[in-house]
LUMVOSE-715337 format. One line per field, with one value per residue (C-alpha): x, y, z. Coordinates in steps of 0.25 Angstrom, whole numbers. Layout:
<sites>
x c(X  ...);
y c(Y  ...);
z c(Z  ...);
</sites>
This chain:
<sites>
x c(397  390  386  373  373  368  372  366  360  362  351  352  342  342  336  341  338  352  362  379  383  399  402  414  412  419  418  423  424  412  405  392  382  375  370  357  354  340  338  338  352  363  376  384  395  403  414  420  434  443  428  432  419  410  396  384  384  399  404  398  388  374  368  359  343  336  322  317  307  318  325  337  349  343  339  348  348  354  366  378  394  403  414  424  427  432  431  440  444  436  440  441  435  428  419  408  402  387  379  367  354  340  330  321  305  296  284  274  287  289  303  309  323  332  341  356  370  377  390  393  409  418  433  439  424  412  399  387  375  357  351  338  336  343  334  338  329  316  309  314  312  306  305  308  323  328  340  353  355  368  366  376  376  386  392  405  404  406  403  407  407  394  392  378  379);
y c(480  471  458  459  469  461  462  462  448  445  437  430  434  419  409  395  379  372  380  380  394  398  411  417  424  434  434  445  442  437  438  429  427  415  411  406  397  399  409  397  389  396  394  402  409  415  420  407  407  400  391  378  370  377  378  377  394  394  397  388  380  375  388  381  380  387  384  396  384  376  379  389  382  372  384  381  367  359  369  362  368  366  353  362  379  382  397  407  420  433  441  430  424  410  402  395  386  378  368  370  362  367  360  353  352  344  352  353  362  350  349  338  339  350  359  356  362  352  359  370  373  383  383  371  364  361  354  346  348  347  361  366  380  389  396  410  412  409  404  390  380  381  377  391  395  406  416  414  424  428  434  443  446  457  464  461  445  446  438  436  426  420  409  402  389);
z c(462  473  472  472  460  447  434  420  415  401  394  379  371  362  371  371  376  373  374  375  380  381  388  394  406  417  432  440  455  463  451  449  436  429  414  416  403  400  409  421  420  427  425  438  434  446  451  457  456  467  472  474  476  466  468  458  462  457  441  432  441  436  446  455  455  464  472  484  490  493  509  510  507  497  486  476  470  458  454  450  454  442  444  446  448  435  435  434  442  443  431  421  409  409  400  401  391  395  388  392  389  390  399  391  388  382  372  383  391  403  406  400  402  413  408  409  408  399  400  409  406  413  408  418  422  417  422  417  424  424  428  432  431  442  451  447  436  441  425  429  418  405  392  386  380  388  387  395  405  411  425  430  444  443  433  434  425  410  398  386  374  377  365  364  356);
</sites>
């Protein structure tokens, strides 16, 4: 299969504000795909084994925002790289566990509070971060409790023991 040949997303079909999600998850080589929590948050998972500076585009970085008004070059804004690579080779199981909290509204839907990523935790890293919504979903902010959504980009990632809590 080619690159630019997309997979399947998934999609829950509870929706959630607060939420701790655990998965484990399998990418093959040059393998690329997200969970957006909420339909907006997007956790990257990627095949980045052997990077050694890795990027907010890299496994287990906050996935950046994204704004088409802004000059080339300066589209994406405001993703986070986790502290260190801690993913493993192609072919391999890995776990992810996130702590995820819901941005926040007060009852006449004005944003009160942003939407963070309390703990996002691969096997030998973690990081703690604020996020706005990634610009690949183009809803943006809201009030509403949405679904997770995992976006495969190929077919060739797998999942398995996803655990909401």
């Amino acid at each position: 299969m080619d690159k630019k040949t997309h997979g399947t997303d998934l999609y829950t079909t509870a929706e959630h504000g607060d939420v701790e999600l655990e998965l484990d998850y399998l990418m093959a080589k040059g393998s690329n795909s997200g969970i957006y929590l909420q339909g907006n948050y997007e956790v990257q998972l990627l095949d980045s084994w052997g990077v050694q500076h890795p990027k907010a585009g890299d496994n287990g970085g906050i996935y950046q925002r994204w704004d088409e008004s802004k000059p080339e070059g300066q589209k994406g804004y405001e993703g986070y790289a986790p502290r260190q690579n801690a993913s493993r080779a192609p072919g391999l199981w890995q776990h992810l566990k996130v702590s995820f909290q819901a941005p926040k509204f007060d009852a006449s839907g004005k944003k009160t509070a942003n939407a963070r990523m309390l703990r996002l935790e691969l096997k030998r890293g973690y990081h703690s971060r604020r996020c706005g919504a990634t610009g690949t979903h183009p809803r943006g902010d809201g009030p509403e409790k949405p679904l997770v959504r995992y976006a495969s980009r190929a077919t060739t990632e797998r999942l398995r023991s996803v655990i909401f809590l």
